[in-house]
Structures are given as structure tokens and as C-alpha cells.
C-alpha positions as a Python dict, from the first residue, in 0.01 Angstrom:
ca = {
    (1, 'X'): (0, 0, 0),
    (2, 'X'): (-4, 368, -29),
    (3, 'X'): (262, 572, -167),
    (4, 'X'): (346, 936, -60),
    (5, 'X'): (430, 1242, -277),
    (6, 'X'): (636, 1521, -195),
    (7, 'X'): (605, 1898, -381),
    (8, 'X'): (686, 2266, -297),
    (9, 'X'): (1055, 2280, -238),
    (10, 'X'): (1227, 2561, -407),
    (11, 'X'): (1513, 2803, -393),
    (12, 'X'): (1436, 3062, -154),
    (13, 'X'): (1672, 3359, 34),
    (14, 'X'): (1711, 3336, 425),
    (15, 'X'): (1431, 3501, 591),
    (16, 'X'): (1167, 3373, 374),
    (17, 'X'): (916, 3096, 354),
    (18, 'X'): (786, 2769, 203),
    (19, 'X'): (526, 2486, 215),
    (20, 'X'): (590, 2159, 146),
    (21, 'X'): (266, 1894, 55),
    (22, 'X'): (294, 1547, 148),
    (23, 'X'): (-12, 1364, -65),
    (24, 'X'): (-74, 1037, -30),
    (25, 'X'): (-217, 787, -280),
    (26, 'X'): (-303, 421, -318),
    (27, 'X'): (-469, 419, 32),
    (28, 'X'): (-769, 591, 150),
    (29, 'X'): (-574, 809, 399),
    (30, 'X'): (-249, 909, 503),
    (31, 'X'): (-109, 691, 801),
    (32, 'X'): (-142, 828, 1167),
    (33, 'X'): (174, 892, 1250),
    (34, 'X'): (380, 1073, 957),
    (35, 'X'): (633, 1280, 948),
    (36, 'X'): (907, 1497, 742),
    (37, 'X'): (1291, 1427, 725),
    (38, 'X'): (1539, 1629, 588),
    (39, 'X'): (1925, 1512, 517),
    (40, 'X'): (2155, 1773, 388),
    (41, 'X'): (2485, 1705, 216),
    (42, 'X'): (2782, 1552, 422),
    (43, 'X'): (2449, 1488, 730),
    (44, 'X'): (2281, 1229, 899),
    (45, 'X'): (1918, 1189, 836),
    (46, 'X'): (1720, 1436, 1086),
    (47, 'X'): (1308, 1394, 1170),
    (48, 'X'): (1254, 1736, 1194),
    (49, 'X'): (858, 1725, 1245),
    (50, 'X'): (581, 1474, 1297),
    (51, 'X'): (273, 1307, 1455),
    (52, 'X'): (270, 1045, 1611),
    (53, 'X'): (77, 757, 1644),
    (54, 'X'): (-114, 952, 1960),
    (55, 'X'): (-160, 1235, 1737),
    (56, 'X'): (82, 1474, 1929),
    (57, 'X'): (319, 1675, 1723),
    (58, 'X'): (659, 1751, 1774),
    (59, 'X'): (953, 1911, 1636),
    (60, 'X'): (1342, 1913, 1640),
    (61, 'X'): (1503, 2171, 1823),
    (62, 'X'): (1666, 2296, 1502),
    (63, 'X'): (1336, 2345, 1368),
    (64, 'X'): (1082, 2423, 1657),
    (65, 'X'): (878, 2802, 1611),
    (66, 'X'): (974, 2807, 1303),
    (67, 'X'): (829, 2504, 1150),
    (68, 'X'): (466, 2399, 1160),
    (69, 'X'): (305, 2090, 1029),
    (70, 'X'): (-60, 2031, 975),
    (71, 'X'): (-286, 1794, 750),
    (72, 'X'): (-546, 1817, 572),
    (73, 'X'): (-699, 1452, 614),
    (74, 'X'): (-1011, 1536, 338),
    (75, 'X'): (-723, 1575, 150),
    (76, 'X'): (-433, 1316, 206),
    (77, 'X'): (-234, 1584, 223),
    (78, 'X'): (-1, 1659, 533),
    (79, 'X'): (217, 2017, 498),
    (80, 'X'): (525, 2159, 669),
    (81, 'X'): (534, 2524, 649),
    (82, 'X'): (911, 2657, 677),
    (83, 'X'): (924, 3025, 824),
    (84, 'X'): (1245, 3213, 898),
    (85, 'X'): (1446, 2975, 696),
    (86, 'X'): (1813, 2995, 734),
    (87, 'X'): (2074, 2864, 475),
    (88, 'X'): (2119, 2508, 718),
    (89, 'X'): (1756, 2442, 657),
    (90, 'X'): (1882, 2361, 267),
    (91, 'X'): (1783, 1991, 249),
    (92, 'X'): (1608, 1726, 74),
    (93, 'X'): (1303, 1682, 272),
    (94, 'X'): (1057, 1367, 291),
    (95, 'X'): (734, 1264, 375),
    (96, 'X'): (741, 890, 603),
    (97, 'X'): (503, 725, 725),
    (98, 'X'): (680, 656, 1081),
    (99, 'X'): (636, 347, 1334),
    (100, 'X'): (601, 533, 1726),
    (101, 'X'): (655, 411, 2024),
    (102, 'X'): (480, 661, 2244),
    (103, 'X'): (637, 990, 2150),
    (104, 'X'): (989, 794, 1996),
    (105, 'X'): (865, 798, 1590),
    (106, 'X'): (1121, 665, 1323),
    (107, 'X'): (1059, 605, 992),
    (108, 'X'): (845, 296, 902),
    (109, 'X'): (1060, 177, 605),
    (110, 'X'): (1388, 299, 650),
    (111, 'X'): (1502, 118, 319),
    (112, 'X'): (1316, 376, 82),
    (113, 'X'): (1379, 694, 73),
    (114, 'X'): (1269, 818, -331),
    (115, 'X'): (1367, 1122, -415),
    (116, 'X'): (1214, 1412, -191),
    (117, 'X'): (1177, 1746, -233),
    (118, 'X'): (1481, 1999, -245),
    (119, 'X'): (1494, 2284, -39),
    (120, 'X'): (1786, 2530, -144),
    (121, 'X'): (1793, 2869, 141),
    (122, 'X'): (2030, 3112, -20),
    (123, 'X'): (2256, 3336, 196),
}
């Protein structure tokens, strides 16, 4: 089974940008539907971007024209680029491979999370 590998998270000020990679390994692609989380401290567990099964992508509304994800499928690499990033964007995000039922995507193991990438937006 094929694992995935977050990079790119940082310390950045508000205002600026980031992109996160998503690589996966162990399988010759990435799965169809995939998606990034974030949790921050003290939060629940938020899907903030993702495609589904369909291929459609959609956002959060706490993230939505700011946040775009893409993939590079030559590459097994899916991306979230983080524009305009505010200091309640600071997160650790992941990379899941999701389970969909038409647009409705949650996270296909919900069990293991590893250890994500940090995002820290100073104020």
C-alpha cells in the first residue's frame, strides 16, 4: 500500500505564501480522491481542500480563494498552495487519501494521522 509524504511547511508572516507537496510512494500513483487536513491546537480536524473521487475539487469556506490545490500525477505529487495566509491558518497539515461519496470526502484511514507538516503564520 502506498504511503504519502508531506514537505514545505514553514514559519511564514500573515500576508505571505507557501506550498505544501504531498508525494506518494509504494504505489504507482497517488489515489483519486486526496486531500489536505489541517488541525490546529485546542481544534477539531478540518478538510480544508480536496478531490474527489469524481475529480471535482473543493474547498472549506475558511480556505476558499485563497487556497489552491493541484497535482502533478507524472509526479505523485499533489500541492496546496496557501496565499494570503492569516495567523488561524497555523496548523499541522496532511495529505489523506479520502473515501467520497459523491462530493462528501473523509479521510480513508482515520486511525493514522503521522506527523504532517507544520504551518506556523506569524502576526
Amino acid at each position: 500500500q502506498g504511503q504519502l509524504a508531506e514537505s514545505g511547511g514553514g514559519l511564514v508572516q500573515t500576508g505571505g505564501s507557501l506550498r505544501l507537496s504531498c508525494v506518494a510512494s509504494g504505489s504507482t500513483s497517488s489515489p483519486a480522491a486526496i486531500g489536505w487536513y489541517r488541525q490546529a491546537s485546542g481544534k477539531q480536524r478540518e478538510l480544508v481542500a480536496y478531490f474527489t473521487s469524481g475529480g471535482n475539487i473543493l474547498y472549506s469556506d475558511s480556505v476558499k480563494g485563497r487556497f489552491l490545490i493541484s497535482r502533478d500525477n507524472a509526479k505523485n505529487t499533489v500541492y496546496l498552495q496557501m496565499s494570503s495566509l492569516k495567523p488561524e491558518d497555523t496548523a499541522v497539515y496532511h495529505c489523506k487519501s479520502l473515501k467520497c461519496t459523491g462530493y462528501v470526502c473523509h479521510a480513508s484511514d482515520m486511525d493514522y494521522w503521522g506527523k504532517g507538516t507544520l504551518v506556523t503564520v506569524s502576526s
